[in-house]
MDAnalysis code that builds the backbone (N, CA, C; Angstrom):
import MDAnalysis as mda
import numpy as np

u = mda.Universe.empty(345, n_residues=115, atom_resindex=np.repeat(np.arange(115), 3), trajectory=True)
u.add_TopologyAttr("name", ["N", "CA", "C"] * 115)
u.add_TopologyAttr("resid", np.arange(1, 116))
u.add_TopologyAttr("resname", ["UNK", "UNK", "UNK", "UNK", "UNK", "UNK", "UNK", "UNK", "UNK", "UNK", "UNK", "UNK", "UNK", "UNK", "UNK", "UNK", "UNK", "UNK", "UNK", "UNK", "UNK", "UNK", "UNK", "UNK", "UNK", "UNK", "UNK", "UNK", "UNK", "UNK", "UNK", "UNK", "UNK", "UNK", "UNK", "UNK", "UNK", "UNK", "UNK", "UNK", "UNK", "UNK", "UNK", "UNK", "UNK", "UNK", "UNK", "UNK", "UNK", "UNK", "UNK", "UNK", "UNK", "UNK", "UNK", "UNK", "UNK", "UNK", "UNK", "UNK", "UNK", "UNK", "UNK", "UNK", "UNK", "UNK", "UNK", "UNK", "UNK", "UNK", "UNK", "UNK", "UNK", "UNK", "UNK", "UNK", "UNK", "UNK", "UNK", "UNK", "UNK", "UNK", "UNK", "UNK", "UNK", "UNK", "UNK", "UNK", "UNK", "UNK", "UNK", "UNK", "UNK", "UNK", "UNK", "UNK", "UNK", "UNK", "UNK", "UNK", "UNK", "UNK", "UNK", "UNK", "UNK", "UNK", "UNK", "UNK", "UNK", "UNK", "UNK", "UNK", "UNK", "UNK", "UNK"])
u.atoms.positions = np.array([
    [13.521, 14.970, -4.434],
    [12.344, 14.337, -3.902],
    [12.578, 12.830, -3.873],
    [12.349, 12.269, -2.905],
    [12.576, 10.936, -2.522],
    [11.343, 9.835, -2.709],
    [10.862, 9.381, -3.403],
    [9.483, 8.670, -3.894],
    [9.988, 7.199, -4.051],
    [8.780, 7.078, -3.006],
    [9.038, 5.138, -3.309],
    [7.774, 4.761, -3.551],
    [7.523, 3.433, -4.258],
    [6.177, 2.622, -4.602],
    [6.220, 1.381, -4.047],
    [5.419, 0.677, -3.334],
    [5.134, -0.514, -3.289],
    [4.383, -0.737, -4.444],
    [4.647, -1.789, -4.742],
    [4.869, -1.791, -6.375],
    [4.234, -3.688, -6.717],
    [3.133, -4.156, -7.294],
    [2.867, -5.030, -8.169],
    [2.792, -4.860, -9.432],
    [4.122, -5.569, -10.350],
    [3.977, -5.622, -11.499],
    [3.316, -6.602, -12.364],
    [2.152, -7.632, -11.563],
    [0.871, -7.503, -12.474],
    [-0.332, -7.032, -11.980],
    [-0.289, -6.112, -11.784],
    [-1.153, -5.663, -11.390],
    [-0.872, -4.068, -12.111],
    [-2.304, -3.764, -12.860],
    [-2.154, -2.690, -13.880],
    [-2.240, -1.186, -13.316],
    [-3.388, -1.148, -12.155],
    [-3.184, -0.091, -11.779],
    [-1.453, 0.630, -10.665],
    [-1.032, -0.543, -10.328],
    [0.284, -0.385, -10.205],
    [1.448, -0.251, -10.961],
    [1.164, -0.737, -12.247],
    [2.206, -0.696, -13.057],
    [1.486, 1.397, -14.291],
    [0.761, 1.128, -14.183],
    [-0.327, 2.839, -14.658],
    [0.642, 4.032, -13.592],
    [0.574, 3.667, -12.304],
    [0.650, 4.641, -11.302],
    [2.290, 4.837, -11.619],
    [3.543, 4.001, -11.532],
    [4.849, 3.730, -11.683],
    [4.624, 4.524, -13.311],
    [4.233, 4.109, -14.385],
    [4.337, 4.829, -15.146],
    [4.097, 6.462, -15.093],
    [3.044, 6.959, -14.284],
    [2.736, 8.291, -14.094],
    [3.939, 8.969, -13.630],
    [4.383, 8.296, -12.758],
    [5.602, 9.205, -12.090],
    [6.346, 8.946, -12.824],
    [7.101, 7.924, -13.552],
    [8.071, 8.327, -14.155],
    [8.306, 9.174, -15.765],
    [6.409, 9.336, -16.031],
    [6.214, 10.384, -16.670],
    [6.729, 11.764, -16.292],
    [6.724, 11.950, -14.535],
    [7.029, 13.225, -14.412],
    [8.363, 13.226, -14.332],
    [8.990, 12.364, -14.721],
    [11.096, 12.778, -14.346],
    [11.400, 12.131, -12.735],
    [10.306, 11.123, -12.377],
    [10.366, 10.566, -11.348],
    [11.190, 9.234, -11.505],
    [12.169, 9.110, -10.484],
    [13.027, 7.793, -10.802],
    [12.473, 6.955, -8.961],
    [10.978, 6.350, -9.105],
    [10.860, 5.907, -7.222],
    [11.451, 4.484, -6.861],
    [11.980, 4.727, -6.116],
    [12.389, 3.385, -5.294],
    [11.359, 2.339, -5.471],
    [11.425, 1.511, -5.914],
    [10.776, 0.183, -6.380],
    [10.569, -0.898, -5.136],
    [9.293, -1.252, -4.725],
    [9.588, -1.720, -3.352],
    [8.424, -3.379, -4.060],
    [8.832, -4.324, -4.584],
    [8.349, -4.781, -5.160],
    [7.910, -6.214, -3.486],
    [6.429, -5.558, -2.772],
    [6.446, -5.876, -1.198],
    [5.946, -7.435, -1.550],
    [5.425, -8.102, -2.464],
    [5.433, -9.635, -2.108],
    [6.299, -10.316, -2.145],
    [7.202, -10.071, -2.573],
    [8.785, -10.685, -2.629],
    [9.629, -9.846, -1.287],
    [9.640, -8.950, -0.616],
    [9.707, -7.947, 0.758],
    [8.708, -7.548, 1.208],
    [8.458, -8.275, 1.860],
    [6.486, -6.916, 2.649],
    [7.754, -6.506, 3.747],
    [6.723, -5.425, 3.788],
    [7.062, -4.420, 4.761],
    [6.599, -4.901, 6.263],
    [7.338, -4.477, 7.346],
    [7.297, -4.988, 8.459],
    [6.105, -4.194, 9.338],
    [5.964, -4.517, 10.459],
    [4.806, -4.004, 10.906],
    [4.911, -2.644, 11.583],
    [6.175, -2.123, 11.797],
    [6.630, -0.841, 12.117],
    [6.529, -0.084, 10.579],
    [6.767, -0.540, 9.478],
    [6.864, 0.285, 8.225],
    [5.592, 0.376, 7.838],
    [4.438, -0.931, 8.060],
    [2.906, -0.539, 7.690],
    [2.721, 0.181, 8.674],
    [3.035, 0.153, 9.634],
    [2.212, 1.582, 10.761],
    [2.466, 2.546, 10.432],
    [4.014, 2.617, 10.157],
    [4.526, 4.469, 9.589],
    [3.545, 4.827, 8.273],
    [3.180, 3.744, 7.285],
    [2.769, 4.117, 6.263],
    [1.256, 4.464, 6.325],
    [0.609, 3.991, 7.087],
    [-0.363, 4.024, 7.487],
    [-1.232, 5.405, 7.894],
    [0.279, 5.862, 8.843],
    [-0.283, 7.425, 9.438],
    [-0.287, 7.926, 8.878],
    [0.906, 8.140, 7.476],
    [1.072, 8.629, 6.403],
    [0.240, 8.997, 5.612],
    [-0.983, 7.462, 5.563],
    [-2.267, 8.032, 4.304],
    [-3.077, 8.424, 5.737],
    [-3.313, 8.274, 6.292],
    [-4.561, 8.772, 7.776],
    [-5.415, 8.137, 7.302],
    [-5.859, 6.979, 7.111],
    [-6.928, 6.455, 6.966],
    [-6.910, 4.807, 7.404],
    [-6.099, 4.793, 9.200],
    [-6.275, 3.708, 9.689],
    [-5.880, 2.072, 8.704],
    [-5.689, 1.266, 9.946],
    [-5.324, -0.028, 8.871],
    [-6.022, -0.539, 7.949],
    [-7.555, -0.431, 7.775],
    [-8.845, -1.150, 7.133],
    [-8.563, -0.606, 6.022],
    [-8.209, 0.608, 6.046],
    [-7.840, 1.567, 4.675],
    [-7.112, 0.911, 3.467],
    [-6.081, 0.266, 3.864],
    [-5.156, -0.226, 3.761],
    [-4.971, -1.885, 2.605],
    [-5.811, -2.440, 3.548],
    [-6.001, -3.820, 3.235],
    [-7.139, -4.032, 2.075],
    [-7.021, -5.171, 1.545],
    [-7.681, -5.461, 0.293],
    [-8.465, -6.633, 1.046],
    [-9.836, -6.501, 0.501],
    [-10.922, -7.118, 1.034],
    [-11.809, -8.283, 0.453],
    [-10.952, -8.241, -0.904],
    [-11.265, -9.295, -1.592],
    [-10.574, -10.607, -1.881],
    [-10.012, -10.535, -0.928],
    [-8.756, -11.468, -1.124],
    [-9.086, -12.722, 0.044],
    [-8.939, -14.339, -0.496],
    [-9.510, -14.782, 0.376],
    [-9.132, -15.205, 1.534],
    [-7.303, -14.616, 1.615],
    [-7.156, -14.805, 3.200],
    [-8.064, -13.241, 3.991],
    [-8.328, -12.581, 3.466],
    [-9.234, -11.721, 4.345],
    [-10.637, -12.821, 5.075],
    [-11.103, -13.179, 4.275],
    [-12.477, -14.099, 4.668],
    [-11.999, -15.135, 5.654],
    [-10.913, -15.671, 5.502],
    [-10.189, -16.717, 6.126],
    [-9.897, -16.671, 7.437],
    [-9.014, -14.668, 7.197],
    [-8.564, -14.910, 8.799],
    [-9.908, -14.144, 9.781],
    [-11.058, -13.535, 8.939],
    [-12.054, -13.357, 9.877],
    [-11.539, -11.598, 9.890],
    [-10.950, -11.346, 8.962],
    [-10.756, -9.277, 8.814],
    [-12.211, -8.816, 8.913],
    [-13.257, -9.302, 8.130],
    [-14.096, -8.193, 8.775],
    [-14.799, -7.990, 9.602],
    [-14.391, -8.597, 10.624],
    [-14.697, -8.301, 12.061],
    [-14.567, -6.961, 12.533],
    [-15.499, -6.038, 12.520],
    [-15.246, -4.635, 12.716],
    [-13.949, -4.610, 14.359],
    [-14.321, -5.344, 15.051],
    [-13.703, -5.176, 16.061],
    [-12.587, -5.842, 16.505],
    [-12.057, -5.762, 15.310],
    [-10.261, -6.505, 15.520],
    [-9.469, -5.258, 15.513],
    [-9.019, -5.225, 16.003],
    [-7.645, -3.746, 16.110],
    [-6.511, -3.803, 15.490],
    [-6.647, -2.588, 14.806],
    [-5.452, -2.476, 14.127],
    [-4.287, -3.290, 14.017],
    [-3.356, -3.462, 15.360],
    [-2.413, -4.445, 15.253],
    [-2.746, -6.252, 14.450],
    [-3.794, -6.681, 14.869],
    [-4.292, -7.768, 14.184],
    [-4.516, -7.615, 12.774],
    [-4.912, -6.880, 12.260],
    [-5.317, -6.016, 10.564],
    [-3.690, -5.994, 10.071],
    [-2.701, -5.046, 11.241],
    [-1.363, -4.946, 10.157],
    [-0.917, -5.979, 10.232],
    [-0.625, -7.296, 11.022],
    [-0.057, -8.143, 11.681],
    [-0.745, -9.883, 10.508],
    [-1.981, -9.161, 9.597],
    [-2.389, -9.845, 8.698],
    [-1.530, -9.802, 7.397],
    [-1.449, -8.309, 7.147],
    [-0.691, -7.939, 6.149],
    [0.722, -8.250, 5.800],
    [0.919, -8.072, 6.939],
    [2.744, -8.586, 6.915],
    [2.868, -10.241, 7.090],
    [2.028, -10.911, 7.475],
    [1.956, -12.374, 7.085],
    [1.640, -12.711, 5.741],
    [0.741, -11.866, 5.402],
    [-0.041, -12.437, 3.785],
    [0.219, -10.737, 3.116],
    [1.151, -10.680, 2.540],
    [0.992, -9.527, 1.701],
    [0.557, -9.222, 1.018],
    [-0.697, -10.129, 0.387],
    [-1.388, -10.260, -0.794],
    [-2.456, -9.255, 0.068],
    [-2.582, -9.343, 0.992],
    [-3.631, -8.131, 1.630],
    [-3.517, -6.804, 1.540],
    [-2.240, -6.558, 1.347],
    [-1.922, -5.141, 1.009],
    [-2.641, -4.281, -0.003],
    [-3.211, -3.130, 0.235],
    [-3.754, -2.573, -1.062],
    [-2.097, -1.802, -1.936],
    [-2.554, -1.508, -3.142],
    [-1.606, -1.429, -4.049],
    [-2.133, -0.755, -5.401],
    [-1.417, 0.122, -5.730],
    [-0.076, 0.691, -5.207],
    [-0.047, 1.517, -3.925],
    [1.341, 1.718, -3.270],
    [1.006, 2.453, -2.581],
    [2.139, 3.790, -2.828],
    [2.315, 4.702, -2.747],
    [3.382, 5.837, -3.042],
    [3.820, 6.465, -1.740],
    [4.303, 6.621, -1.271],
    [5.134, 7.401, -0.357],
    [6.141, 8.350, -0.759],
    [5.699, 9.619, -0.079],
    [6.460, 10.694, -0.220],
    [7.426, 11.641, 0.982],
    [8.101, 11.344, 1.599],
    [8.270, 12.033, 2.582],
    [7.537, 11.712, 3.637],
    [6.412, 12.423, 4.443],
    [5.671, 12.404, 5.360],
    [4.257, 12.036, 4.509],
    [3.882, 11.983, 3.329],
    [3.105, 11.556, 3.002],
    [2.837, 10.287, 1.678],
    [1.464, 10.129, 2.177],
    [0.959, 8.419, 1.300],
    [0.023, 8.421, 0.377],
    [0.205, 7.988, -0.675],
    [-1.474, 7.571, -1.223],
    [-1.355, 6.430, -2.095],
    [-2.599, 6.293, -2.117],
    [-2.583, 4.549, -2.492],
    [-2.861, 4.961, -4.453],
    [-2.349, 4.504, -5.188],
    [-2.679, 4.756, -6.472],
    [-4.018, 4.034, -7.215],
    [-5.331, 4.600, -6.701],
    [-6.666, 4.187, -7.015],
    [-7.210, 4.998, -7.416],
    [-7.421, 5.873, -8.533],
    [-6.679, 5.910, -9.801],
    [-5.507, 6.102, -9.573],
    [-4.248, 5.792, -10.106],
    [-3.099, 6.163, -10.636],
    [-2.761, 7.787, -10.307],
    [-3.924, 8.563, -11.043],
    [-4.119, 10.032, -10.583],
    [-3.787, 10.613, -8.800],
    [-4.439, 9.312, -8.038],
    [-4.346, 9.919, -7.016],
    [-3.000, 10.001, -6.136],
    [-1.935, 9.918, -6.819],
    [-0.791, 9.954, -6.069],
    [-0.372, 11.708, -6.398],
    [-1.439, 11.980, -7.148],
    [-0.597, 13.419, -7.781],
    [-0.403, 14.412, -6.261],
    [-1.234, 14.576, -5.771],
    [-1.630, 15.431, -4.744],
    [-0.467, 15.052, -3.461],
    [0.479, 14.062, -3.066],
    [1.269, 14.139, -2.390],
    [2.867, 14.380, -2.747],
    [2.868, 14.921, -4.315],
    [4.212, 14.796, -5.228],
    [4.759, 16.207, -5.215],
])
């Protein structure tokens, strides 16, 4: 099984979720994305992955969200991923990838269901 994390190590529920799996005998690819964000072809793949569109995705408390004007219901997707990969701090996190599937570790728990 091939498991990767986008991965903040201060950030607890990311560093909780990385611990879970490697509770299970999981060794995941460490994708530590503010030092590498992912490009805007890899947030799209990841994206379809969880099915829950780019908004899903992004963190809303963060104040380049307010800045660049994200909650504008009617900005499209490409503008939303095209935020993320400029400011990666927008990224929600963790995120797990499995194969064909995603989940964001909010609880930690919830990565179980794509493993």
């Amino acid at each position: 099984m091939s498991v990767t994390i986008y991965h903040n190590p201060r950030c607890s529920k990311s560093r909780q979720t990385l611990a879970l799996l490697e509770g299970r005998g999981l060794k995941p690819e460490i994708v530590l994305y503010l030092d590498n964000p992912p490009s805007a072809s890899e947030l799209t793949a990841i994206i379809a992955k969880l099915g829950d569109g780019a908004r899903g995705l992004i963190r809303t408390g963060e104040a380049a969200y307010k800045e660049l004007g994200l909650g504008d219901l009617s900005k499209p997707d490409t503008v939303i991923i095209k935020a993320m990969v400029d400011n990666p701090v927008l990224i929600e996190r963790p995120i797990v990838v499995n194969g064909a599937k995603a989940a964001i570790g909010r609880p930690p728990e919830a990565v179980l269901r794509i493993l």
